[in-house]
Structures are given as C-alpha cells and as structure tokens.
C-alpha positions as CSV (number, residue, x, y, z in Angstrom):
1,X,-99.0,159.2,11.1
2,X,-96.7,159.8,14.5
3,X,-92.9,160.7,13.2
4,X,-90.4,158.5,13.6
5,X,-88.3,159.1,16.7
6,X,-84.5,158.0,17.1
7,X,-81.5,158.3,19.4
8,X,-77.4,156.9,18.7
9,X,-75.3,155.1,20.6
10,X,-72.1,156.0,20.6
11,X,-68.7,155.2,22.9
12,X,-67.3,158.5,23.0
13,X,-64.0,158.7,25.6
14,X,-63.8,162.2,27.3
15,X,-60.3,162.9,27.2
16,X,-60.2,166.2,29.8
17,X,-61.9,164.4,32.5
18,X,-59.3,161.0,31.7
19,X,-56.7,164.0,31.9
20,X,-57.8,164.9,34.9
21,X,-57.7,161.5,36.3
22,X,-54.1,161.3,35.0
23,X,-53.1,164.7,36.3
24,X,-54.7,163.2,39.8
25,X,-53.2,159.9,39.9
26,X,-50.0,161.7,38.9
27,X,-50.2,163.6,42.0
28,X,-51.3,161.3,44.7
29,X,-48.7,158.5,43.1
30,X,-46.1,161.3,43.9
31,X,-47.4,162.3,47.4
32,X,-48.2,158.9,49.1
33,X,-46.0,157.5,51.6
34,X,-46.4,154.2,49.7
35,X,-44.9,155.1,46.8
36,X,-41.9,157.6,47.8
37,X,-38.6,156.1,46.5
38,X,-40.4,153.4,43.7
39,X,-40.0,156.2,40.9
40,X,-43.8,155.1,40.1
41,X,-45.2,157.3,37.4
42,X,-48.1,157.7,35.0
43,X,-48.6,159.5,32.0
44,X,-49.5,160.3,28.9
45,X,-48.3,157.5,25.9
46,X,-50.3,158.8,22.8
47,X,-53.8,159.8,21.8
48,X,-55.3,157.0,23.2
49,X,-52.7,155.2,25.8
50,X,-51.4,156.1,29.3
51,X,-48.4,154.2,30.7
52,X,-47.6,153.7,34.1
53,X,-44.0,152.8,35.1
54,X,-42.3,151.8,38.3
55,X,-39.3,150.1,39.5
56,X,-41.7,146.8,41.4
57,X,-44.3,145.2,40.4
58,X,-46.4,145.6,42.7
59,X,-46.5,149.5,42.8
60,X,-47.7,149.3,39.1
61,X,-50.6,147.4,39.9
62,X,-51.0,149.6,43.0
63,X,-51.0,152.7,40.3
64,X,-53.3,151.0,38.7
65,X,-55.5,151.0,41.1
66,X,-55.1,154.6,41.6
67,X,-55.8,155.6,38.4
68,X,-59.2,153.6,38.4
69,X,-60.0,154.8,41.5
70,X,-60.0,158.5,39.9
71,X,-61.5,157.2,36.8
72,X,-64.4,156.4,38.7
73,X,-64.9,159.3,40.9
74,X,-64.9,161.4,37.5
75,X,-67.6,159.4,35.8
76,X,-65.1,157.3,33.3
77,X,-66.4,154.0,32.9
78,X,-63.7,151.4,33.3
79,X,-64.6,149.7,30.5
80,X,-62.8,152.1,28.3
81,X,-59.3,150.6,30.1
82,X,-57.5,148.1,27.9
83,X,-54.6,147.3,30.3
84,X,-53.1,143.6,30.4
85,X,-53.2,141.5,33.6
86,X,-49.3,141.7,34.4
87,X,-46.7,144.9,34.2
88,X,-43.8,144.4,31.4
89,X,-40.7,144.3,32.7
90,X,-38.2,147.0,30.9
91,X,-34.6,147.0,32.2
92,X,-35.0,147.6,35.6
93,X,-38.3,149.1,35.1
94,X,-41.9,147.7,35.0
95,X,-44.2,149.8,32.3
96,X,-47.8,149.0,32.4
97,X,-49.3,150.4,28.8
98,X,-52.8,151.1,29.1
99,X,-55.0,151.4,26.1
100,X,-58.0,153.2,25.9
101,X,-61.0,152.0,23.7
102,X,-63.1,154.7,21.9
103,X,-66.0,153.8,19.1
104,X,-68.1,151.1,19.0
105,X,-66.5,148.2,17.3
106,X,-68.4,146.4,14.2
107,X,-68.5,143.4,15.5
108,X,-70.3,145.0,19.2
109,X,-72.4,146.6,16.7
110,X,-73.4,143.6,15.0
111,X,-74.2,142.2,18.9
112,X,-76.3,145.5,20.3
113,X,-78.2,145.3,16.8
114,X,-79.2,141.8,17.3
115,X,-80.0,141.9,21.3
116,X,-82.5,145.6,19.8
117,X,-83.9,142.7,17.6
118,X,-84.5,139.4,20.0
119,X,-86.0,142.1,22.0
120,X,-88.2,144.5,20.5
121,X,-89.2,143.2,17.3
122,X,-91.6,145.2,15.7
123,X,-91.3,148.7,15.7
124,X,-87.6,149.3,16.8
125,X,-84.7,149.2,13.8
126,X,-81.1,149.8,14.8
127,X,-78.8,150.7,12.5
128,X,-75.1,150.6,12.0
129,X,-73.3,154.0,11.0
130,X,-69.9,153.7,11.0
131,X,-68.5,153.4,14.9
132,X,-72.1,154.1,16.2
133,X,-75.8,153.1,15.9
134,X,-79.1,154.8,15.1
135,X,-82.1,153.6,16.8
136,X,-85.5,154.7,15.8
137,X,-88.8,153.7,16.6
138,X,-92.4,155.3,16.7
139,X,-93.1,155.1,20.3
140,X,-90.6,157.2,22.5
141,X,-91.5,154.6,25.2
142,X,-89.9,151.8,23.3
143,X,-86.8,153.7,22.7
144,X,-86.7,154.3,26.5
145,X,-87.2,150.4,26.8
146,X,-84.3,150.0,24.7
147,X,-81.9,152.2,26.9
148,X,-82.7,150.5,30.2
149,X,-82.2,147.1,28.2
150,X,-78.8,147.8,27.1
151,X,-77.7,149.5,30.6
152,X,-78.8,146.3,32.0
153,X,-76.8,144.2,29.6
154,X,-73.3,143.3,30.6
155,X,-71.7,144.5,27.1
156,X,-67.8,145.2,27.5
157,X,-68.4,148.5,25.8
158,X,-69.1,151.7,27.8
159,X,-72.3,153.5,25.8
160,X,-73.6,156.5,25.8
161,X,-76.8,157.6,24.7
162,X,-76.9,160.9,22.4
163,X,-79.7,162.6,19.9
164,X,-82.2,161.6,21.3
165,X,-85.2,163.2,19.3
C-alpha cells in the first residue's frame, strides 16, 4: 500500500521583503518631483499595518500606488493589502491605514476545503489546522491537480504552498 502524501496551505506574509517595499516606497515618495512639498509619507503602524499620510488626497492614493507597485516587483501578492477605498482625513492631514492580512481565515478554510471536495472527490481530504490546511492524497499527481486548481481559483487570499511530502 502507497503512503499517503500531503502538502499545507498556508498565507504566510513575509515581513522583510514588505519592509523592503516600505523602505522603497519611503524613498522614491521622498525623491519624486511629484511629491516634493505634500509631506507624503509611509510607514510602519504596527505588526501588521503600514500608514501612509499626506497633506492631499490625491498623493495618498498616488502613494498607494507606489507602494503596490514595489509590492509587486518583490513577489508580495496584493491580496495581503487591506486598505479602504478613500484616505481619512485627520486635521489637515489625509492618513491612509493599510492592513495587512496573514493566516487563512476559518471561514476561507471552510471554502478551499469544499472547492478540494466538488473537485476531487475520492482520494484527496483537506483538513483544517488552525490558520492553515493539510491536504493529503495517495497519488502525488492529484495533489499537483489540486495546486493548479486553487492558483486558478480567484480566492481573495494569497496561498502558498508548503510541506509538500
């Protein structure tokens, strides 16, 4: 009888390559034309939160931008931004807080595990283990299958795909 074969999923944020993007869009906010005199900043609000602030709008958003532009350059999905749709203003000030989602949440869980089942069911289990699932099959092939499903799907979770024995 083959051995059972598993992988997790996980949504693991990598904090020194989001510092990095910070520390970037920190220094191209400070050094672009575009932005000299709108006191437009970003930085650091937390663990998990990075706040922009500016003194229009429009330069927040335009921050923004900036930031997700780095993001992506360093191989941080964007779906790991919580940011809302419109700056807050504070005072003369606009502050644009920006959360940032780690963990798989139960209720995701509950909707990865279900697509694993409509999909492949016999021979592939997924289980939930806290902020992560374990997916185990006896045929490496449909474990494969089951990756390429879920990069496929349009989840509004950014996976990664660990353990894989």
């Amino acid at each position: 009888m083959a051995a059972e074969s598993s992988f997790d999923i996980v949504s693991k944020l990598d904090r020194q390559e989001v510092d990095n993007a910070v520390n970037q869009a920190g220094r191209e906010l400070s050094q672009r034309f575009d932005f000299k005199g709108t006191g437009t900043t970003i930085a650091w609000a937390g663990d998990h939160a990075v706040e922009i602030r500016s003194t229009s709008e429009e330069r927040a958003k335009a921050a923004l931008d900036v930031f997700k532009d780095k993001l992506v350059k360093r191989g941080v999905s964007l779906k790991v931004l919580d940011a809302p749709d419109e700056p807050k203003a504070s005072g003369k000030e606009y502050r644009l807080p920006i959360a940032l989602k780690e963990g798989i949440s139960t209720e995701n869980a509950k909707k990865i595990s279900k697509m694993i089942r409509e999909e492949f069911p016999k021979g592939v289990r997924a289980q939930i283990q806290g902020d992560e699932l374990r997916v185990s099959s006896k045929k490496k092939d449909d474990l494969q299958a089951v990756i390429a499903m879920l990069k496929n799907s349009d989840l509004d979770v950014a996976l990664q795909f660990v353990n894989f024995r």
